[in-house]
N, C-alpha and C positions, 0 to 999 in steps of 0.2 A: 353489657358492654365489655365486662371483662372476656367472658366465654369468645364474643367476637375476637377479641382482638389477639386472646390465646388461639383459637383457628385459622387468625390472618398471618401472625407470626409463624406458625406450624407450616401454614402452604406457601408464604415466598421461602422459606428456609429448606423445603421440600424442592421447588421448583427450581430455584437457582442449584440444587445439588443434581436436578435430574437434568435443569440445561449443560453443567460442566462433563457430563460425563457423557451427554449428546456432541461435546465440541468434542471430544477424544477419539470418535469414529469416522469414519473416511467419506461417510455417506453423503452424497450431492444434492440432497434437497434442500430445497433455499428454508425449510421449517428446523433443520439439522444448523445448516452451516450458519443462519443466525445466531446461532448461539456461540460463534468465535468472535463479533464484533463486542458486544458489551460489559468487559472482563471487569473492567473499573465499578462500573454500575452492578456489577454482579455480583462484587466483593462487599461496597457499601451496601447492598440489602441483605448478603448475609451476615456481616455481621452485625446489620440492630436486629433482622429474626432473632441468630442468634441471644443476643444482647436484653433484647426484651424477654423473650422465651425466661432465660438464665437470672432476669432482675423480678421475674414478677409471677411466673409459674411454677419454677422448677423446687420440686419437691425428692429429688434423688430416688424418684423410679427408673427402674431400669431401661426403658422405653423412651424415657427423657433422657438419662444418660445417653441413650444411642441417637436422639435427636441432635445433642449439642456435640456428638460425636461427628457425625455427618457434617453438620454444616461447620466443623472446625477443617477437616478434611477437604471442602469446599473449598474455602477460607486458602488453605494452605497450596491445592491446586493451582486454583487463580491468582495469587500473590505469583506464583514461581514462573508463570507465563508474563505477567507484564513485569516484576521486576528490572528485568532488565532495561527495561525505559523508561527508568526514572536514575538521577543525578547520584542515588546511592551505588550503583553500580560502576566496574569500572568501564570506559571508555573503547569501544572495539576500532573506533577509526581516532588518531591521535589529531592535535591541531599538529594546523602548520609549522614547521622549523625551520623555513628559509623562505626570505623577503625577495628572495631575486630568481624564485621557480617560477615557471609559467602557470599563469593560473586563468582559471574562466569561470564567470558565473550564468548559472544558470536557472533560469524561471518557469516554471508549470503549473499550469492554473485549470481545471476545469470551469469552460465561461459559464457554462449552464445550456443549454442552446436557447431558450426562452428568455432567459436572461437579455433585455434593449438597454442596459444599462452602459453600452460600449465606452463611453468617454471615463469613465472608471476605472476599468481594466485599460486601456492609453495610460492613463496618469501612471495607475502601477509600475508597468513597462517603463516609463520616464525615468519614475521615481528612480528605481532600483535600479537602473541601467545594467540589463544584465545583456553577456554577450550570445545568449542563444533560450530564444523561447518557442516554449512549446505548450500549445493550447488545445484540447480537448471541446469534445461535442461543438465543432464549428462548424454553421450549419453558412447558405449563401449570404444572409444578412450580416452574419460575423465576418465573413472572410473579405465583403467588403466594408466593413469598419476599419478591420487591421489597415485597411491601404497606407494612412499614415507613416505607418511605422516601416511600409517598406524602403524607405529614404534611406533611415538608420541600418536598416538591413537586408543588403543586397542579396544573400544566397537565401534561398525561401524552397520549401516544400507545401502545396499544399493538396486537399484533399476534402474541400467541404464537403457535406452529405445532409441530409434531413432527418438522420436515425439516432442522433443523439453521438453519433461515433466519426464525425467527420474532423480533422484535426489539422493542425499548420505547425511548421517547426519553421520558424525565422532564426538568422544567425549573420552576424557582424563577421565572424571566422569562416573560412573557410569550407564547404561541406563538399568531400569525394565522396562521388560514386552515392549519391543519395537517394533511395528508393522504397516503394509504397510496398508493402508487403499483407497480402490476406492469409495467416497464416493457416485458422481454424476454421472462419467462416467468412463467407465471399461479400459480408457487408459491416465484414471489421476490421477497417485497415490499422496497419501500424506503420512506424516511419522508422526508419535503418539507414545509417550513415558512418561516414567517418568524416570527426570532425580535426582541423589542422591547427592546432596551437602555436603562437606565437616561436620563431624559432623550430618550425617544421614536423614538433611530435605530434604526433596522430592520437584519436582516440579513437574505440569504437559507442553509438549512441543508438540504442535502440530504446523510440520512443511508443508505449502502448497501450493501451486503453481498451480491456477486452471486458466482455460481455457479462455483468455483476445475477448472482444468482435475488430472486426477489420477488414476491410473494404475489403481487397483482395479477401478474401474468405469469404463473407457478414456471418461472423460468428454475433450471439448478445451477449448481456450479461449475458442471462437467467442463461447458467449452473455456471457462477462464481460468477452469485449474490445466486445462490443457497446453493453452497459450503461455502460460507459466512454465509448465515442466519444459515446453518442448524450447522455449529460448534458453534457460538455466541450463539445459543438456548441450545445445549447441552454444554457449561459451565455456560450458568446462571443460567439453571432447575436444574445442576448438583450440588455437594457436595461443598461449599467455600473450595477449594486447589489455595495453588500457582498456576499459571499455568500462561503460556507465549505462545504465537500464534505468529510465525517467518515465513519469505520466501518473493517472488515476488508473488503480490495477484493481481498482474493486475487490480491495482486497486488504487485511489488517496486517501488520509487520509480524504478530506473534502467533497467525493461524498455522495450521500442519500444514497450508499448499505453498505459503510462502517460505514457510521454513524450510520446507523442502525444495522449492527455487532455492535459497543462498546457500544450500548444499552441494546442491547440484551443479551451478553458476562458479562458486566458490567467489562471490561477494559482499562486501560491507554493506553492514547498514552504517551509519552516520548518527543515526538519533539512539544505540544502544549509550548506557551510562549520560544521555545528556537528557532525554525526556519523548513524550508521545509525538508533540506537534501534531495533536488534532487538526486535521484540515476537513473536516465533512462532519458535520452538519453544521454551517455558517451559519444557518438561520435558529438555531435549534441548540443553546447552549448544555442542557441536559444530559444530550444525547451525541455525542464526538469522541470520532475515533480517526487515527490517522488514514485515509485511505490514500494519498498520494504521496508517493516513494523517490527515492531515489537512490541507487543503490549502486555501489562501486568497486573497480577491481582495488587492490591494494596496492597500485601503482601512484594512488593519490595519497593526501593530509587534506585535512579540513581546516576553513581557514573561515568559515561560517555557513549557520542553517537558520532561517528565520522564517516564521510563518508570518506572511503579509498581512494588512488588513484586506477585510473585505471588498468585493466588487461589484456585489449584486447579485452572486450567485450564492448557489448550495454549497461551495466549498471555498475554502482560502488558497492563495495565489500559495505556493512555496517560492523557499532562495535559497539556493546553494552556492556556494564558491569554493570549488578545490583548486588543492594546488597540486602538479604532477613533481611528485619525489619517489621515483622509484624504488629507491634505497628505503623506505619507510615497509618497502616486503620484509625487510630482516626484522621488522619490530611490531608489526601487525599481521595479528593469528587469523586467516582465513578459516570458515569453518570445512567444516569435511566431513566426505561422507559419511553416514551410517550404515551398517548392512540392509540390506533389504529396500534402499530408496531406489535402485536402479529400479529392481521390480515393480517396485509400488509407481515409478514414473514409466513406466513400459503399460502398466494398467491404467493409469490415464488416459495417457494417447490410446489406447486400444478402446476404453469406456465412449471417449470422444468418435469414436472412428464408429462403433455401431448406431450411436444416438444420431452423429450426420446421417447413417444410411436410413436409417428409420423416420429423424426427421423429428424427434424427441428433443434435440440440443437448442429447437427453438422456441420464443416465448410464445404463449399461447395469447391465438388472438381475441 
């Protein structure tokens, strides 16, 4: 019993240290980039390997020394990636400072597209009265459920599909100039607007939902770390507007392709210094990581972020509410480039652009 369980502590403590230094390479296989989602769970099994290892084998050979070396090393990697998402850290988007800014709340929910659970996701929407929603994988049975809700809200985008990527943006405000856009691949729409606040300021809203790397159908990550670079590039080359980048991005806050988005974009996250707000896997407590975002110029303050209860689906509804203070640019630090991100996002879209021609960027059927 013992030998076993000194070999079971040896190999998760192995494992988790050869998955952290798989999330460190650039590489787009959905077997690679797995190992960016479960940093939390990665850190809990290194250290009781660790821990076990250090309480019940460790005899101060040198071999063992380099085990509890590794997996301190481990340990220390993955702390430094999600840190930042937890309450100890400071706060990258400040609260609100003024009761009489314009403000709007906003809802994104992937329904599930399988998910008949509809009067659920209704109540949500009720609940929370937010003034612009945006919903994911809506397929035709979904987009005639929302009917309801078109009363409460007059200006509507929508775009059902059957591929799990069909989507609806509703909104009480205002929406200019609002339109479907296929950035990367011709059966992945995304939604792009400008939304009108109370009082006439504009924002800009691009809402997106690209194509998750994942192992059934050995899809990778190429076209959704593409659709990432290529929007982050056109709002940081673009004009300083408000602008807000909402949806499920199949994609974790603290991987290198997002990170590399809020570089590029030069955007806040919301949930640094206040916590994860796991929204995926709703059914599946274990195993949650936040995959849907919201992410914003520094034209805003936060004025609340709540992860909804459930709906029936694989993920929780989010709620945002900002308040537009532009003034809050003089006190909130956008991040900034690094060298070498231009290139590394010029090798995306370029990765993407031979996988389309080939025919590689899709999942296998």
């Amino acid at each position: 019993m013992l030998t076993a369980a000194r070999w079971a502590a040896l190999a998760v403590g192995l494992l988790m240290a050869a998955g952290t230094l798989a999330s460190m390479t650039r590489h787009p296989h959905w077997a690679v980039r797995m190992w960016d989602f479960p940093r939390v769970q990665m850190v809990l099994l290194s250290a009781l390997a660790g821990g076990v290892y250090a309480a019940f084998f460790f005899r101060g050979e040198p071999l063992q020394w380099a085990f509890l070396g590794i997996v301190a090393l481990t340990l220390v990697l993955q702390l430094r990636k999600i840190a930042r998402y937890t309450p100890s850290a400071r706060a990258q988007v400040q609260a609100s400072a003024r009761a009489d800014a314009p403000r709007f709340k906003l809802l994104i929910a992937n329904v599930l597209m399988e998910n008949r659970e509809h009067g659920r996701f209704l109540a949500a929407v009720r609940a929370a009265n937010p003034d612009v929603v945006l919903a994911v994988e809506v397929d035709e049975a979904w987009n005639r459920a929302i009917a309801p809700l078109l009363e409460a809200y007059p200006y509507e985008v929508r775009r059902p599909q059957d591929n799990w990527y069909g989507l609806v943006l509703l909104s009480r405000l205002p929406l200019v100039d609002p339109r479907i856009e296929f950035l990367v691949q011709d059966d992945i729409p995304s939604v792009h607007t400008q939304v009108e606040l109370p009082g006439g300021t504009r924002f800009v809203l691009h809402g997106l939902h690209p194509r998750p790397p994942e192992p059934l159908r050995d899809q990778d990550s190429t076209p959704r770390d593409a659709e990432l670079v290529m929007v982050g590039r056109a709002i940081g080359d673009g004009p300083d507007r408000p602008t807000v980048v909402a949806g499920d991005l199949n994609d974790v806050a603290w991987s290198r392709t997002t990170e590399l988005f809020l570089r590029l974009s030069g955007l806040l996250d919301p949930r640094v210094g206040r916590g994860m707000f796991n929204s995926y896997n709703a059914k599946n407590p274990l195993f949650r990581y936040p995959l849907d975002h919201v992410f914003h110029s520094n034209h805003f303050r936060l004025v609340q972020l709540r992860r909804l209860p459930g709906i029936g689906s694989d993920h929780f509804p989010m709620l945002i509410e900002l308040s537009y203070e532009p003034e809050a640019q003089a006190t909130q630090e956008e991040p900034e480039e690094q060298p070498g991100d231009e290139r590394e996002a010029h090798e995306r879209l370029e990765e993407q652009a031979h996988a389309a021609a080939t025919g590689e960027d899709r999942p296998r059927e």
